[in-house]
PyMOL commands that place a pseudoatom at each C-alpha (Angstrom):
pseudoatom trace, name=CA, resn=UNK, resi=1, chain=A, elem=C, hetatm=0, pos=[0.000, 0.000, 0.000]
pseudoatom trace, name=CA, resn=UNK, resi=2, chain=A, elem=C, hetatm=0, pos=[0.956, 3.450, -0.822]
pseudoatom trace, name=CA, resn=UNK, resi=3, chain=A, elem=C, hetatm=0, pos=[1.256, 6.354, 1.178]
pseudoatom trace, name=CA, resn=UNK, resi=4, chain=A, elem=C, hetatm=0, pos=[-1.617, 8.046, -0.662]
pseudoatom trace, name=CA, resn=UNK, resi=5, chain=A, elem=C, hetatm=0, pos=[-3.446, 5.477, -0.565]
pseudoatom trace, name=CA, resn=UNK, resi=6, chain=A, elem=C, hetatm=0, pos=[-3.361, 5.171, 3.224]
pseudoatom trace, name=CA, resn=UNK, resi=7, chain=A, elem=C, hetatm=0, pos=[-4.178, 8.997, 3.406]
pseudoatom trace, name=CA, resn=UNK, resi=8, chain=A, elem=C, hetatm=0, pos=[-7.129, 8.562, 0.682]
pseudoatom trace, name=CA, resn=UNK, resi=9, chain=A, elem=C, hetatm=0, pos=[-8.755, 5.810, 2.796]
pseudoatom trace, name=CA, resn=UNK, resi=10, chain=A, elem=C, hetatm=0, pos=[-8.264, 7.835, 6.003]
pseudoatom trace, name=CA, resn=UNK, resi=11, chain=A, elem=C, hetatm=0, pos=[-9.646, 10.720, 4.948]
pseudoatom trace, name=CA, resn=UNK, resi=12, chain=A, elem=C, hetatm=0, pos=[-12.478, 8.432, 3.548]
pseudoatom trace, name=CA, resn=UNK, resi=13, chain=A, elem=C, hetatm=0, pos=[-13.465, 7.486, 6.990]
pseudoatom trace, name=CA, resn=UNK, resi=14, chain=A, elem=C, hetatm=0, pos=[-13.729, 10.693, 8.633]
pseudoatom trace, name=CA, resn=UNK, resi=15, chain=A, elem=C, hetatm=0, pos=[-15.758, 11.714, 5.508]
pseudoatom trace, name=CA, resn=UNK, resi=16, chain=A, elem=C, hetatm=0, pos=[-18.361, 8.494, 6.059]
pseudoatom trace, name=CA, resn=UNK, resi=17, chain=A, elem=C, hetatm=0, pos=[-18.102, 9.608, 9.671]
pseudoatom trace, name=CA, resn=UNK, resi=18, chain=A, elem=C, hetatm=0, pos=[-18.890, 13.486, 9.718]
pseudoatom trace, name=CA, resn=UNK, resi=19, chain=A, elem=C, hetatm=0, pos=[-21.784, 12.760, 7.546]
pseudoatom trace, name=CA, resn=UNK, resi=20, chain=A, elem=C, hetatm=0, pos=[-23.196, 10.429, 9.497]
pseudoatom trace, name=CA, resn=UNK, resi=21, chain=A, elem=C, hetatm=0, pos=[-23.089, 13.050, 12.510]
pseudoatom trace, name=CA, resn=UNK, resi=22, chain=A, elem=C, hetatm=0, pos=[-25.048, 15.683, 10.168]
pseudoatom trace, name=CA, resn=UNK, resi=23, chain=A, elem=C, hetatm=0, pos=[-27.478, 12.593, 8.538]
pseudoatom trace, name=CA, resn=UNK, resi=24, chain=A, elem=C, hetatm=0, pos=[-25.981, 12.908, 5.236]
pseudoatom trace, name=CA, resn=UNK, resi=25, chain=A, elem=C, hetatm=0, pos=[-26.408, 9.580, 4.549]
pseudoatom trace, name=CA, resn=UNK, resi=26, chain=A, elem=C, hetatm=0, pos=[-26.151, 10.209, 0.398]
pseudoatom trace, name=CA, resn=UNK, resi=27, chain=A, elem=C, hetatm=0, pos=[-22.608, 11.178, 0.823]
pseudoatom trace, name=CA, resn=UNK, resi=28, chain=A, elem=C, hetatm=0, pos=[-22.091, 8.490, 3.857]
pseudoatom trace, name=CA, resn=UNK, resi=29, chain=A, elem=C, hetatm=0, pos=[-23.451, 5.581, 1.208]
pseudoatom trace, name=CA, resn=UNK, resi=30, chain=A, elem=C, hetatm=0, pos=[-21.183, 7.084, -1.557]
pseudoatom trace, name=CA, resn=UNK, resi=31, chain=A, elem=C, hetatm=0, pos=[-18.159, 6.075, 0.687]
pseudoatom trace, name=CA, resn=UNK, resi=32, chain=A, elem=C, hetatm=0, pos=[-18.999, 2.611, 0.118]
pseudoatom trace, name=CA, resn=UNK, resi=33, chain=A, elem=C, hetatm=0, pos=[-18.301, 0.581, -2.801]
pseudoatom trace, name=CA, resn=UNK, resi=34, chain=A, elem=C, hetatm=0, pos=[-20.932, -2.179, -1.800]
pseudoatom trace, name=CA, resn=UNK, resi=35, chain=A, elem=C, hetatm=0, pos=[-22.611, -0.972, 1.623]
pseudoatom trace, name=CA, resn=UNK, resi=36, chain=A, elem=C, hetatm=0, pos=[-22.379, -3.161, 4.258]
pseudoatom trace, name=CA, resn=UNK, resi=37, chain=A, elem=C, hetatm=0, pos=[-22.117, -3.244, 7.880]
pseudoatom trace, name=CA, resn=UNK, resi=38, chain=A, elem=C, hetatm=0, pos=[-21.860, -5.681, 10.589]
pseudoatom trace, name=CA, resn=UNK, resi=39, chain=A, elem=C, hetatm=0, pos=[-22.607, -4.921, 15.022]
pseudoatom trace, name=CA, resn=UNK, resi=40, chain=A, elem=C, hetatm=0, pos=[-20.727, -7.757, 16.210]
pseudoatom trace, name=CA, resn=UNK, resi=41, chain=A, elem=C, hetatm=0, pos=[-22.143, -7.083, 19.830]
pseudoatom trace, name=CA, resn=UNK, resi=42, chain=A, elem=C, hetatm=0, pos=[-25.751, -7.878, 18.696]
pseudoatom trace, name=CA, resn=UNK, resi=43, chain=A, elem=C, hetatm=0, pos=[-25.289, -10.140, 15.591]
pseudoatom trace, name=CA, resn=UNK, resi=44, chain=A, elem=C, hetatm=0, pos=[-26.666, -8.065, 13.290]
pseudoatom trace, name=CA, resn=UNK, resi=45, chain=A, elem=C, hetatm=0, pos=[-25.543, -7.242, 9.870]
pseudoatom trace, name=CA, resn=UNK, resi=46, chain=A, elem=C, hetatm=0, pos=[-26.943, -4.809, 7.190]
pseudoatom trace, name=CA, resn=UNK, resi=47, chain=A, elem=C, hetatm=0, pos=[-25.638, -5.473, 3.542]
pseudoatom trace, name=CA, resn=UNK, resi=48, chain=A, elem=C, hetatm=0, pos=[-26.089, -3.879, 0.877]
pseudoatom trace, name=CA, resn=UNK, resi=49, chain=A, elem=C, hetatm=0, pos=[-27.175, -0.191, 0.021]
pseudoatom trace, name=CA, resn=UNK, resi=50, chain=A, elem=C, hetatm=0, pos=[-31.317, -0.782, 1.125]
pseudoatom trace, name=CA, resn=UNK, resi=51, chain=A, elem=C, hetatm=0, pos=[-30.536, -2.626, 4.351]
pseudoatom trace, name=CA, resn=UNK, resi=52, chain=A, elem=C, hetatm=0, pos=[-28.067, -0.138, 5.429]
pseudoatom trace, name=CA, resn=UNK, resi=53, chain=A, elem=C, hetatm=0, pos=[-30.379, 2.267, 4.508]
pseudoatom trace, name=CA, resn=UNK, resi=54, chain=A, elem=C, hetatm=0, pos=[-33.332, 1.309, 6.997]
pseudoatom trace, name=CA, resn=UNK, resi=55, chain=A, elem=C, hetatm=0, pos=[-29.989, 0.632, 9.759]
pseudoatom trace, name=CA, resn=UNK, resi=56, chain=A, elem=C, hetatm=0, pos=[-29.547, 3.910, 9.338]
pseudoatom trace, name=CA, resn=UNK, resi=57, chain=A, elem=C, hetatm=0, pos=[-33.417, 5.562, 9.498]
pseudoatom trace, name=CA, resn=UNK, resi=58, chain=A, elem=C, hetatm=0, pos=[-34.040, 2.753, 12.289]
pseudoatom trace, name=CA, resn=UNK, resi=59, chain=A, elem=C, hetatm=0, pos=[-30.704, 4.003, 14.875]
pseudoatom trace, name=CA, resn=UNK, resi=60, chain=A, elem=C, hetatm=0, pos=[-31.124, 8.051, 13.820]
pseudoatom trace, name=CA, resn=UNK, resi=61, chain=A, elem=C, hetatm=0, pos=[-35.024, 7.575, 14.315]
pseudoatom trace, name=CA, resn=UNK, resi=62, chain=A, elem=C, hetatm=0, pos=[-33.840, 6.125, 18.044]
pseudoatom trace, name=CA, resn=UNK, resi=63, chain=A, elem=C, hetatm=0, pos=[-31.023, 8.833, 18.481]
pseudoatom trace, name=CA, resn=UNK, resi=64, chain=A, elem=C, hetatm=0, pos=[-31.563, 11.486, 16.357]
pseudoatom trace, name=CA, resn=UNK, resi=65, chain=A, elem=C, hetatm=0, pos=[-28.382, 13.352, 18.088]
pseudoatom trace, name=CA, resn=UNK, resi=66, chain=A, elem=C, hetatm=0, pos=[-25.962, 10.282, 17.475]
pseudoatom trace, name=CA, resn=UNK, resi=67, chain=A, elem=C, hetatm=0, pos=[-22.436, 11.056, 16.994]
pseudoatom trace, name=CA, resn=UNK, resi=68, chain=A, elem=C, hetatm=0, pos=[-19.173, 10.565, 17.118]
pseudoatom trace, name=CA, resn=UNK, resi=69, chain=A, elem=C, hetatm=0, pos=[-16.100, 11.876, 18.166]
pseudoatom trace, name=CA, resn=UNK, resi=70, chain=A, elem=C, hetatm=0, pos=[-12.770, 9.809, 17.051]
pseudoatom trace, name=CA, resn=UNK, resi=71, chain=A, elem=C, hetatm=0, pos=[-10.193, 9.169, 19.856]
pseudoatom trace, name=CA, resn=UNK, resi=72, chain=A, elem=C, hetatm=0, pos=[-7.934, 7.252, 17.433]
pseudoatom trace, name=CA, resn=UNK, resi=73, chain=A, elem=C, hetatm=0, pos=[-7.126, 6.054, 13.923]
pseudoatom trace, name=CA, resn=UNK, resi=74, chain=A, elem=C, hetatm=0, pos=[-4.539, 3.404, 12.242]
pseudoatom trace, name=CA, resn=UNK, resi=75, chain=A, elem=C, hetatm=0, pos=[-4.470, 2.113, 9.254]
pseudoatom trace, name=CA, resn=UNK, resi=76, chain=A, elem=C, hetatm=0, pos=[-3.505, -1.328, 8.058]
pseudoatom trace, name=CA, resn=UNK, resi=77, chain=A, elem=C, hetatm=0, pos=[-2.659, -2.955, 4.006]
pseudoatom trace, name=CA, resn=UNK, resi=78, chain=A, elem=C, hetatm=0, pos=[-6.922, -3.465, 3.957]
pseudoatom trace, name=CA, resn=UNK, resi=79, chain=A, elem=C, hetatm=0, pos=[-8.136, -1.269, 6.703]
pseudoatom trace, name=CA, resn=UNK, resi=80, chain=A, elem=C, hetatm=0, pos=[-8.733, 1.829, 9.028]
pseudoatom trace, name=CA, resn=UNK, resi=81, chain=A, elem=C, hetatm=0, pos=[-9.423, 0.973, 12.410]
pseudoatom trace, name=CA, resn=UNK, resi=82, chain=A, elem=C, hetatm=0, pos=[-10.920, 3.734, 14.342]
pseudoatom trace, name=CA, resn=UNK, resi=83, chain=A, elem=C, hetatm=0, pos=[-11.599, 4.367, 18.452]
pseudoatom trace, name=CA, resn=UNK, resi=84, chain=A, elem=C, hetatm=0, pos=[-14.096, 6.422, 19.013]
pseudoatom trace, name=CA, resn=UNK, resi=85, chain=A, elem=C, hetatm=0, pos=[-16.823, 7.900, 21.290]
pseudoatom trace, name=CA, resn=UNK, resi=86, chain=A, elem=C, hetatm=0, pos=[-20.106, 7.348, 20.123]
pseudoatom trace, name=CA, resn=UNK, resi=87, chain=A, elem=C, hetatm=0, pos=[-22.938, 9.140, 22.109]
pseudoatom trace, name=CA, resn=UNK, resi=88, chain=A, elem=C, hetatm=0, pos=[-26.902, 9.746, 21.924]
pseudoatom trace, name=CA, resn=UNK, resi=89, chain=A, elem=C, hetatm=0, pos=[-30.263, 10.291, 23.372]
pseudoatom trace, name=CA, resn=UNK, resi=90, chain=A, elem=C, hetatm=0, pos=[-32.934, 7.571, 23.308]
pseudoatom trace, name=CA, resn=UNK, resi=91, chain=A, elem=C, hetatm=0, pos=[-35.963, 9.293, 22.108]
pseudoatom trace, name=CA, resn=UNK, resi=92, chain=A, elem=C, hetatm=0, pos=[-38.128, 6.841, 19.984]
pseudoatom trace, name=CA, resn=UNK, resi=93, chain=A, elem=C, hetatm=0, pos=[-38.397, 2.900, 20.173]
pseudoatom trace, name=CA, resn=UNK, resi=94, chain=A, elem=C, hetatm=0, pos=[-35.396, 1.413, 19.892]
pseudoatom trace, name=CA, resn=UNK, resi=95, chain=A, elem=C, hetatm=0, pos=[-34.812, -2.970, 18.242]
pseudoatom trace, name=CA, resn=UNK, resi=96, chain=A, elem=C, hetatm=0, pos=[-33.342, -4.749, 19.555]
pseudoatom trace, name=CA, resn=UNK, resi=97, chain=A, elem=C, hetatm=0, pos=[-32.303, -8.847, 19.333]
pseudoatom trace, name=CA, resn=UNK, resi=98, chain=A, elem=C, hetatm=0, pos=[-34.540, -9.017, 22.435]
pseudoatom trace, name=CA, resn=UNK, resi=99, chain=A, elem=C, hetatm=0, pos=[-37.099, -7.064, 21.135]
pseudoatom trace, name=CA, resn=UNK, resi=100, chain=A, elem=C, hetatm=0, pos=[-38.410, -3.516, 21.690]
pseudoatom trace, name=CA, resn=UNK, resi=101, chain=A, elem=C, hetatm=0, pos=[-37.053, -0.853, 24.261]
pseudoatom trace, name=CA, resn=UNK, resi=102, chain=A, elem=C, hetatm=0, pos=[-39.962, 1.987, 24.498]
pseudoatom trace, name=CA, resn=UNK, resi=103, chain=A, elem=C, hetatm=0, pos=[-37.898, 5.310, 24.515]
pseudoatom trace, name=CA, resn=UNK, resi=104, chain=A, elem=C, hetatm=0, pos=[-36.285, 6.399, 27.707]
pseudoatom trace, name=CA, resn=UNK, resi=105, chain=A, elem=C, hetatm=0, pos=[-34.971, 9.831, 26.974]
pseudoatom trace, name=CA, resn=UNK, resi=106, chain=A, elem=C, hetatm=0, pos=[-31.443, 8.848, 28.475]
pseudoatom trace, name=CA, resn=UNK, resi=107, chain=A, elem=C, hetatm=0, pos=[-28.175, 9.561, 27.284]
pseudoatom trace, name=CA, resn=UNK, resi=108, chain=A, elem=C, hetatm=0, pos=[-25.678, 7.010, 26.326]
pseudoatom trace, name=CA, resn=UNK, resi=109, chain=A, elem=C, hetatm=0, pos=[-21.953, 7.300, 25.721]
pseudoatom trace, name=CA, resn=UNK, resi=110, chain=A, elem=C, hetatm=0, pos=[-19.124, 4.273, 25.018]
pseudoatom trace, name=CA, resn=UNK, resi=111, chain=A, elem=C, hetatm=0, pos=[-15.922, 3.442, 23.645]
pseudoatom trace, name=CA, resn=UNK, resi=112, chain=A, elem=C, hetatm=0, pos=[-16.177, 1.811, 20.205]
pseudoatom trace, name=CA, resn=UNK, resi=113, chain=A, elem=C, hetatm=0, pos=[-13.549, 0.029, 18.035]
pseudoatom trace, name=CA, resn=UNK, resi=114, chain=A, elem=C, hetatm=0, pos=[-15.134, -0.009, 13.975]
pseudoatom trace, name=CA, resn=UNK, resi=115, chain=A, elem=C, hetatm=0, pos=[-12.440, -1.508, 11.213]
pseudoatom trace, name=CA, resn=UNK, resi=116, chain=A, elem=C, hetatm=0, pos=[-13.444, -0.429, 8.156]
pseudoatom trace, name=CA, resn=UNK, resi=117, chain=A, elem=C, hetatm=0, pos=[-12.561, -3.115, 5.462]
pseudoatom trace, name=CA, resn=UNK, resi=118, chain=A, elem=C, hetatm=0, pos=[-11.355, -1.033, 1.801]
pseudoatom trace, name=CA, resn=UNK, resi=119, chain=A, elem=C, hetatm=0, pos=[-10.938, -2.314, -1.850]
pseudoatom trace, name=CA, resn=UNK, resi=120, chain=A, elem=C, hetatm=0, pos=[-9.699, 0.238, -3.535]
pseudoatom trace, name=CA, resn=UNK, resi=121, chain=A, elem=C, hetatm=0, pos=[-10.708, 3.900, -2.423]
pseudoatom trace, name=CA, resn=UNK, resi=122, chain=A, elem=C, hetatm=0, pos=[-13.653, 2.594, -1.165]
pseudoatom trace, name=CA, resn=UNK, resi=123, chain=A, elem=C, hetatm=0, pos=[-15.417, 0.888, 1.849]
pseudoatom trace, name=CA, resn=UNK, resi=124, chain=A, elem=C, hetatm=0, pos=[-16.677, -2.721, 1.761]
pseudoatom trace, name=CA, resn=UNK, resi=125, chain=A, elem=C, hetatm=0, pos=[-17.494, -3.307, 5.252]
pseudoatom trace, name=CA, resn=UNK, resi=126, chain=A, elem=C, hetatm=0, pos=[-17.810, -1.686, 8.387]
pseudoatom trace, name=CA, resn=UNK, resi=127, chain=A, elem=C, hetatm=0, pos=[-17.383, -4.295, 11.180]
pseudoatom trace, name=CA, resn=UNK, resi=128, chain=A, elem=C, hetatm=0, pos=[-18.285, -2.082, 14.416]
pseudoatom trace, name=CA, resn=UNK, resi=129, chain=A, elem=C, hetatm=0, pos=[-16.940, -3.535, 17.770]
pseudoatom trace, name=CA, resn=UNK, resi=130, chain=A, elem=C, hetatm=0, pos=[-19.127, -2.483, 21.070]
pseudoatom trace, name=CA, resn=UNK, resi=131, chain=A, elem=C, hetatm=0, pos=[-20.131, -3.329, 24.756]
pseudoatom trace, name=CA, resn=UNK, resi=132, chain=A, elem=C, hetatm=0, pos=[-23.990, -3.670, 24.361]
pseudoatom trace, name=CA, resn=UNK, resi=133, chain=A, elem=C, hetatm=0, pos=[-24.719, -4.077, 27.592]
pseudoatom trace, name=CA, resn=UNK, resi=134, chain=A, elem=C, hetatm=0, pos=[-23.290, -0.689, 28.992]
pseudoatom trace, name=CA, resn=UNK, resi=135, chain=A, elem=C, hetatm=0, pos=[-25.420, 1.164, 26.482]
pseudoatom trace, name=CA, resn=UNK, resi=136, chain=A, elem=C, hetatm=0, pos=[-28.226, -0.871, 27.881]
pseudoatom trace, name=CA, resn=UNK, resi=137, chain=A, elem=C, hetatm=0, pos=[-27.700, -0.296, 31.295]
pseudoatom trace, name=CA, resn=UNK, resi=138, chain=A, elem=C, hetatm=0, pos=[-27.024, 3.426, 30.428]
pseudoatom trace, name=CA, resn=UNK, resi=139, chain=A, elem=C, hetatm=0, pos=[-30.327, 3.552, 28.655]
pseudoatom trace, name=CA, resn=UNK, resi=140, chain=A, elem=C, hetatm=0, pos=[-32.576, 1.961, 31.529]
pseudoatom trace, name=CA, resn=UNK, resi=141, chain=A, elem=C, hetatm=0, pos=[-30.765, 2.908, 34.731]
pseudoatom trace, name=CA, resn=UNK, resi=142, chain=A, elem=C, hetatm=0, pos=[-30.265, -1.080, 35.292]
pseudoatom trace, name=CA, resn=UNK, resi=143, chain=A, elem=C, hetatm=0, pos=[-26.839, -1.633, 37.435]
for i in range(1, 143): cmd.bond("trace and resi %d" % i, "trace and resi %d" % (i + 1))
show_as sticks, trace
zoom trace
């Protein structure tokens, strides 16, 4: 790998991931060469541009202030890993594997590790790495 092509890719990411923050989800999908993503925490994956789609209108209709905020990036020969904050406010019904959570109006925030997988300039995957149960516990005031 090149050193432009390292600095293309990385710039790539905090592209897909500043227009996530604002909802621009034309230009997020557009960093993707076939859209797919996959929560490891919960099992669930989203592939291809219509599922990914509805992941995003399902989690931004459940937190419409989710963002991000990057702690760290690294790049590898097929990757970008990324650390990051990811925060939000639970204000509509949220899926989950174990069914529905009714909106709580709490606050989350947790560490997150996502790899994003490239050929090319472009994303093919975006395998997201998470603690569900902390954002769960955050959400219902369970200990």
């Amino acid at each position: 790998m090149t050193a432009d092509l390292a600095a293309k890719r990385m710039e790539t990411v905090r592209t897909h991931m500043a227009e996530e923050i604002v909802h621009n989800f034309d230009e997020v999908i557009g960093t993707f060469s076939h859209p797919r993503y996959e929560l490891m925490a919960s099992g669930q994956v989203f592939d291809g541009e219509a599922e990914v789609r509805e992941y995003y209108r399902r989690s931004r209709e459940a937190f419409p202030d989710q963002r991000n905020e990057v702690i760290s990036m690294r790049h590898a020969d097929d990757a970008v890993f990324v650390e990051f904050w990811l925060m939000g406010t639970h204000k509509a019904p949220l899926q989950t594997p174990n069914g529905e959570l009714p909106p709580t109006g709490r606050a989350f925030k947790t560490q997150i590790c996502a790899i994003f997988f490239f050929e090319g300039e472009k994303i093919v995957c975006e395998r997201i790495y998470y603690d569900q149960l902390s954002i769960m516990q955050q959400l219902t005031g369970a200990a």
